[in-house]
C-alpha positions in Angstrom: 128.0 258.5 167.6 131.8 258.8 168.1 131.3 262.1 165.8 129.7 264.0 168.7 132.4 265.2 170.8 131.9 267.1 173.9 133.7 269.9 175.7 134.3 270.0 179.3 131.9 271.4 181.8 131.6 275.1 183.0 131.3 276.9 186.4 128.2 279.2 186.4 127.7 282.3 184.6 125.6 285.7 185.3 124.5 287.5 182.7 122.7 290.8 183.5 119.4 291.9 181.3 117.8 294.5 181.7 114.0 294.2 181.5 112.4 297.7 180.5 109.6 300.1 178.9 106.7 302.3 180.1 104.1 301.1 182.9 101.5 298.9 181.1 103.8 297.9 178.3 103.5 294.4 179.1 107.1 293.9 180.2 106.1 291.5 183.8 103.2 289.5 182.0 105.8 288.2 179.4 108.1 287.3 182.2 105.3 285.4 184.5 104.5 283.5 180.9 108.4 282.6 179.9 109.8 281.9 183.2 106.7 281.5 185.7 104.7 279.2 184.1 101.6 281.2 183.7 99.0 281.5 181.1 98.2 284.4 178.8 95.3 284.8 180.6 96.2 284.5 183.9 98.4 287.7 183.3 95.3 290.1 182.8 95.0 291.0 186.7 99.0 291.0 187.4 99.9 294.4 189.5 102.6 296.7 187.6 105.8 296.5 189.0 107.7 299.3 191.4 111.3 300.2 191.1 113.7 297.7 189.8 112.5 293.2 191.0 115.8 291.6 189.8 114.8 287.6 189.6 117.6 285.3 189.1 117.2 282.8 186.6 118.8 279.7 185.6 119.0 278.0 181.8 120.9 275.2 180.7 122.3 274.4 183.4 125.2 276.4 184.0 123.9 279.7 182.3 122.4 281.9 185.1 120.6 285.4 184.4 120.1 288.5 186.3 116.5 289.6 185.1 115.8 292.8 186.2 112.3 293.8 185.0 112.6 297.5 186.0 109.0 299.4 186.9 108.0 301.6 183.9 106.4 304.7 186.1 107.9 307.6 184.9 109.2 308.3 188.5 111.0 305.4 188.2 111.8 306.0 184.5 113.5 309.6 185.5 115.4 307.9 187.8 117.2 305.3 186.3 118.8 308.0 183.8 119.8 310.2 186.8 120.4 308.6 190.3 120.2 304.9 189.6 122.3 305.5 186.1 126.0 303.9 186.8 124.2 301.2 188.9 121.8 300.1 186.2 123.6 300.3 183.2 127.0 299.1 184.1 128.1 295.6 182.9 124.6 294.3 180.9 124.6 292.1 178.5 121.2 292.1 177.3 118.8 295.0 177.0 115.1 294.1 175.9 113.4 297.1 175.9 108.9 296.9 175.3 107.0 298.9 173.5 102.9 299.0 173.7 102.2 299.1 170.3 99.4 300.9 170.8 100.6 303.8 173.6 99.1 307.3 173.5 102.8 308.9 174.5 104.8 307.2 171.8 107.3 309.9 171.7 108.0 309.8 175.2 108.3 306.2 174.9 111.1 306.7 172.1 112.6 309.3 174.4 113.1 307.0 177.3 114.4 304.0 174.6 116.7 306.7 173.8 117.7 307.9 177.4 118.0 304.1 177.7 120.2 303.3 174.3 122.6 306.4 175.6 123.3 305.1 178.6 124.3 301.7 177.9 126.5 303.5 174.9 128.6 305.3 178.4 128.7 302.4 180.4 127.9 299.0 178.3 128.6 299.7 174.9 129.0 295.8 173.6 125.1 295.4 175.2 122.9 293.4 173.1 119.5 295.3 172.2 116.2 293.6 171.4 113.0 295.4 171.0 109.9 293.8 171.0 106.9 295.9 169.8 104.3 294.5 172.0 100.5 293.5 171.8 100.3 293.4 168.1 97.4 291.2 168.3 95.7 294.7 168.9 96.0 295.6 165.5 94.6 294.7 162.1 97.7 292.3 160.3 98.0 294.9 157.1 97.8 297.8 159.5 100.2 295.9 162.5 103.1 295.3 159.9 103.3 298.9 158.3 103.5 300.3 162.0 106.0 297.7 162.6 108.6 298.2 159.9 108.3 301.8 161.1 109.0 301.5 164.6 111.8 298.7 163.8 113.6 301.5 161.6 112.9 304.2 164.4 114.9 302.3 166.9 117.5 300.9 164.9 118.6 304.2 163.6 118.3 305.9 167.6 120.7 303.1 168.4 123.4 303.4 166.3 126.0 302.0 165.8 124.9 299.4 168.5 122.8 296.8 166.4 119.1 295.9 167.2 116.7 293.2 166.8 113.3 294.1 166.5 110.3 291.6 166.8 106.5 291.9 167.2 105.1 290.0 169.7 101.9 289.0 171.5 101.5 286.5 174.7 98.0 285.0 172.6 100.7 284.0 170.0 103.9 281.9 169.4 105.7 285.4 168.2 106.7 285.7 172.2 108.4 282.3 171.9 110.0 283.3 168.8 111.4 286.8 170.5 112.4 285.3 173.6 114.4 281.7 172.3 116.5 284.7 169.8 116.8 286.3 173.0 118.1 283.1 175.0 120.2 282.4 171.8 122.3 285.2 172.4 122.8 284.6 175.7 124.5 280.9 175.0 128.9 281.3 174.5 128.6 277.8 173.1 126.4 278.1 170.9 127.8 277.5 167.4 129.4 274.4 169.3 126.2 273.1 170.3 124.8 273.9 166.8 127.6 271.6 164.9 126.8 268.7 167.3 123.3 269.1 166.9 123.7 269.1 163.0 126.0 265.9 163.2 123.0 264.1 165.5 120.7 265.1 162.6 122.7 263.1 160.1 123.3 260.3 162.8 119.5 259.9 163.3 118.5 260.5 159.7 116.6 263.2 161.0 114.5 265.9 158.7 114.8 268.2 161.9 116.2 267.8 165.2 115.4 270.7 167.9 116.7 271.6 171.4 114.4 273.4 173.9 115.6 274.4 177.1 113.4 272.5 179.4 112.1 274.9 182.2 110.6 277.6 179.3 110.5 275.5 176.2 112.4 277.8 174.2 113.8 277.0 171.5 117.9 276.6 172.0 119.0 275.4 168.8 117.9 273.3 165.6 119.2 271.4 162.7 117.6 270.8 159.3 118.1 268.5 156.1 114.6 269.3 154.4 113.5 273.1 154.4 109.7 273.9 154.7 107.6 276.5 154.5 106.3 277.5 157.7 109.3 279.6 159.3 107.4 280.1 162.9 106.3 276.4 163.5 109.1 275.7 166.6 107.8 278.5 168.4 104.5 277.2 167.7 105.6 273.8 169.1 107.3 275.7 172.1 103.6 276.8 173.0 101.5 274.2 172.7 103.8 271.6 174.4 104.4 274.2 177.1 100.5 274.6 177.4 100.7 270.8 177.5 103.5 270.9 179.9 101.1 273.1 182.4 98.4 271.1 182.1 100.3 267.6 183.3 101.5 269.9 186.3 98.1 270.6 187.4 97.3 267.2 187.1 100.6 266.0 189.5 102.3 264.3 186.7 105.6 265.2 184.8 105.9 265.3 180.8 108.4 262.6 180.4 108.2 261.7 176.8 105.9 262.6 173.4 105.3 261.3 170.5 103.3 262.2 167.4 102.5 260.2 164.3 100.7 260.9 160.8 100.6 259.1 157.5 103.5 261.9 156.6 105.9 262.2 159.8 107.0 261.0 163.0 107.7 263.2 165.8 109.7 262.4 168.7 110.2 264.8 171.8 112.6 263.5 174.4 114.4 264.4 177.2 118.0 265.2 176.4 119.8 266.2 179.6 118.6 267.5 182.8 117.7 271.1 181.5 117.2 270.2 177.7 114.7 268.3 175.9 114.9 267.1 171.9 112.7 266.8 169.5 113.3 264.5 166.6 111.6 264.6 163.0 110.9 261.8 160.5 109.0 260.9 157.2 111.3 257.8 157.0 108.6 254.8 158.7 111.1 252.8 158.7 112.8 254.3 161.3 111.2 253.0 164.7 110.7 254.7 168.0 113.2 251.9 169.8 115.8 253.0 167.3 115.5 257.0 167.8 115.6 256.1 171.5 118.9 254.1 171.7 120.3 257.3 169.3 119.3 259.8 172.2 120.8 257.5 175.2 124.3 257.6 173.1 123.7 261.5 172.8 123.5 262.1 176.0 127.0 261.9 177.2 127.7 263.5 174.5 125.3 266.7 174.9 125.5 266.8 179.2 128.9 268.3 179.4 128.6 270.6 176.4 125.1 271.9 177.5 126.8 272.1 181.0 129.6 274.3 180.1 127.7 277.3 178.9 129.1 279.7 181.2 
């Protein structure tokens, strides 16, 4: 384990991201699931938001965001390209800006991406942009994915030369994990570091994967691989159904400590790493033991707490 060399320890870190889109977009339900620990469904009720509700939130430690999920009314809209303009736009690093995939005003909707994409050009030009094309589970899949390739061109070109990711997303699905751990990914200055240490624990453990979630959300932070498979969405599948698991030992006033899953093809181990991060660990060795993957992750550990810490 002498291979995994830490760094030293960071002070915290805000990062400011901007949280927008039209009223009814989805853009709150999203957060409540990611960050509040609610279910899909208990999101159908949820009032829209007014103005500008800046939430403060705290990942791997050390890494501390400024969410501001900014009201989609077009009152609100109008203002935040006129009065509200220096204010909001100034110093973000992260813009994720919602679509309703199915919207009646789509050209508005483009016109206030593009009000939006203009203003960060004048006042935060090196701004990150994702663009998540919401409530796809609305649409038929053949149908979903043509209007997706053209609303992912759409807003790549408006945005120019500022680059874009674009994802499709639904909170019934893993695709929100998916959009959301790319999201957190970018957020992370570290994070190559923490991927080459992650990579050397694989070889350490004789690991097919190895994964790091951030343990609050369940987001996928980082991974490494020696066997490649076929299903490219299965970690944010994982992130969902062990965060629905997660919920579930909450209501029951116990604490998910430890997890481990076995079939005549694999192993899979998910422990915790550090005080924010949990690991999982992959096998189709058997003769690797649950003891052994254990004493691997309590070496780890000193190695992994000051690196995760020092992501400001």
């Amino acid at each position: 384990m002498d291979a995994l060399a830490g760094s030293a320890s960071g002070q915290t870190t805000k990062k400011k991201v901007l949280l927008m889109g039209r009223s009814g977009s989805g853009k709150t339900s999203m957060r409540s699931i990611i960050f509040a620990d609610h279910l899909a469904r208990d999101t159908r009720n949820m009032e829209a938001t007014f103005e500008v509700d800046p939430t403060d939130v705290h990942f791997m430690g050390n890494l501390s965001v400024l969410l501001w999920d900014c009201g989609g009314q077009e009152a609100f809209m109008e203002s935040y390209f006129t009065r509200q303009r220096d204010y909001l736009f100034r110093n973000v690093s992260v813009l994720i800006y919602v679509f309703d995939v199915e919207s009646k005003e789509y050209k508005k909707d483009l016109q206030y991406y593009r009000d939006s994409v203009e203003a960060l050009q004048e006042h935060s030009p090196e701004t990150k942009i994702f663009v998540l094309i919401h409530k796809m589970d609305l649409l038929p899949e053949d149908q979903g994915d043509k209007i997706f390739k053209k609303r992912e061109h759409e807003v790549t070109e408006i945005a120019l030369p500022m680059k874009v990711a674009c994802f499709k997303t639904s909170i019934w699905d893993e695709t929100l994990y998916k959009a959301w751990s790319q999201i957190v990914y970018a957020l992370i200055p570290n994070i190559l570091t923490l991927e080459n240490q992650l990579k050397k624990f694989c070889a350490v453990c004789e690991a097919d994967e190895v994964v790091l979630f951030e343990m609050s959300t369940f987001l996928v932070i980082s991974l490494a691989s020696s066997k490649k498979h076929k299903d490219v969405h299965r970690f944010e599948k994982i992130s969902n159904i062990v965060k629905q698991f997660k919920l579930s030992c909450n209501k029951m006033g116990t604490q998910l400590q430890n997890l481990q899953v076995r079939n005549s093809n694999f192993v899979a181990f998910i422990e915790s790493l550090t005080r924010n991060t949990a690991v999982m660990i992959i096998l189709s060795d058997p003769n690797i033991t649950a003891p052994a993957i254990r004493i691997n992750v309590a070496a780890a550990r000193k190695y992994f707490t000051p690196l995760i810490e020092a992501t400001s």
